[in-house]
C-alpha positions in Angstrom: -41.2 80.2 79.2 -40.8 82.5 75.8 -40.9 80.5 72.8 -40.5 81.0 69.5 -40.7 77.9 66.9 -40.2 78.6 63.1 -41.0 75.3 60.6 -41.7 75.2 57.4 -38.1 75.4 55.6 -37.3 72.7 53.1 -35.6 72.3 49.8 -36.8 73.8 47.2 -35.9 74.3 43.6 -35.3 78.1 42.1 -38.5 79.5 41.1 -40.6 78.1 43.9 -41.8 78.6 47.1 -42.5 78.3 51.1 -43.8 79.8 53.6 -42.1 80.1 56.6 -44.0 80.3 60.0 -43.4 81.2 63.5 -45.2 80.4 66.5 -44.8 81.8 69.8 -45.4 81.7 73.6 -44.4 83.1 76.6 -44.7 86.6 76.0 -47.3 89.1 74.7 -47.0 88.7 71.0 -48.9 92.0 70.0 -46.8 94.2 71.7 -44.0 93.2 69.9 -42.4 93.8 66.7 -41.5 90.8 65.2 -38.7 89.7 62.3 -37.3 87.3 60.0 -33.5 87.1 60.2 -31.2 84.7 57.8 -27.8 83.0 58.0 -26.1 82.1 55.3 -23.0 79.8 55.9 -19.6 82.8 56.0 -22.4 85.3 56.2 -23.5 87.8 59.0 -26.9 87.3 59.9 -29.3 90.2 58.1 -32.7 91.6 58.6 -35.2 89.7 55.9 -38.4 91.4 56.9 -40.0 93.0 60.0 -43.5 94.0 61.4 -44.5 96.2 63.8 -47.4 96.2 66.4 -49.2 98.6 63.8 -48.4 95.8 60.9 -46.0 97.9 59.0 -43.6 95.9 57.2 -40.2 96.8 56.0 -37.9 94.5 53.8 -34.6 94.1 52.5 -34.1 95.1 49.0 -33.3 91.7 48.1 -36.0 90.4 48.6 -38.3 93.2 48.0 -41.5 92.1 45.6 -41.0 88.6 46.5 -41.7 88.1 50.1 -44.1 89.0 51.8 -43.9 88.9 56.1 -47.4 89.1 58.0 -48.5 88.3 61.8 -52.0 86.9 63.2 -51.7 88.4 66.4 -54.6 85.8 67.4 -52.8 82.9 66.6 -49.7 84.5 67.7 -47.8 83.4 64.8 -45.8 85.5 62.3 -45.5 84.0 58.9 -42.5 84.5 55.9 -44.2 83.8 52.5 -41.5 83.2 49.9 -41.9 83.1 46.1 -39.7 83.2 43.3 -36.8 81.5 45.4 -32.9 82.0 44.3 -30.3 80.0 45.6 -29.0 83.1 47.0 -31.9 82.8 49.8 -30.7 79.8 51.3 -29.8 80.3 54.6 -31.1 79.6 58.3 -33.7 81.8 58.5 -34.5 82.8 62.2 -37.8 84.1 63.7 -37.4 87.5 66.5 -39.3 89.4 68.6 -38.0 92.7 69.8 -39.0 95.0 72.6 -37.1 97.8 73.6 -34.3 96.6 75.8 -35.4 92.6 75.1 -35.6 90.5 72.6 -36.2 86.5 71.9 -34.9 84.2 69.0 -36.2 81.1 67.8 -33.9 78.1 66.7 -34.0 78.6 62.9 -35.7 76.5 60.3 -33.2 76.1 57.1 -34.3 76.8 53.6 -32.4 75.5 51.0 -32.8 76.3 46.9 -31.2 74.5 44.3 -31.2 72.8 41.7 
């Protein structure tokens, strides 16, 4: 069955960092373009960072110079590297894989920053 299982959120304080991972099964992982959604609490959910199968990335503005999203096709794991956290990043943040006319979520891994 398709899988997709993000760890590595925590609590962190402003300033620092994590890096998010996401590991998946049950599907061929290359084919597909693959995202980093977040949830804050009130909030819609919104687009963090995506890769295609060609490993072009796109980000939101917010976050643009401080993240950094990047797959190992391999190991079939996309990762979300996070520096210079604000508490304005905390959220659920939620690992996708899109294919035209499918896609699969993970369960979400929370990140939390503050002081």
């Amino acid at each position: 069955q398709v899988q997709l299982v993000e760890s590595g959120g925590g609590l962190v304080q402003p300033g620092g960092s994590l890096r998010l991972s996401c590991a998946a099964s049950g599907f061929t992982f290359s084919r597909y373009a693959m995202g980093w959604y977040r949830q804050a609490p009130g909030k819609e959910r919104e687009l963090v960072a995506s890769i295609n199968t060609g490993s072009r990335t796109n980000y939101v503005d917010s976050v643009k110079g401080r993240f950094t999203i990047s797959r190992d096709n391999a190991k079939r794991t996309v990762y979300l590297q996070m520096n210079s956290l604000k508490p304005e990043d905390t959220a659920v943040y939620y690992c996708n894989a899109y294919f035209p006319n499918r896609d699969y979520w993970g369960q979400g891994t929370q990140v939390t920053v503050s002081s």
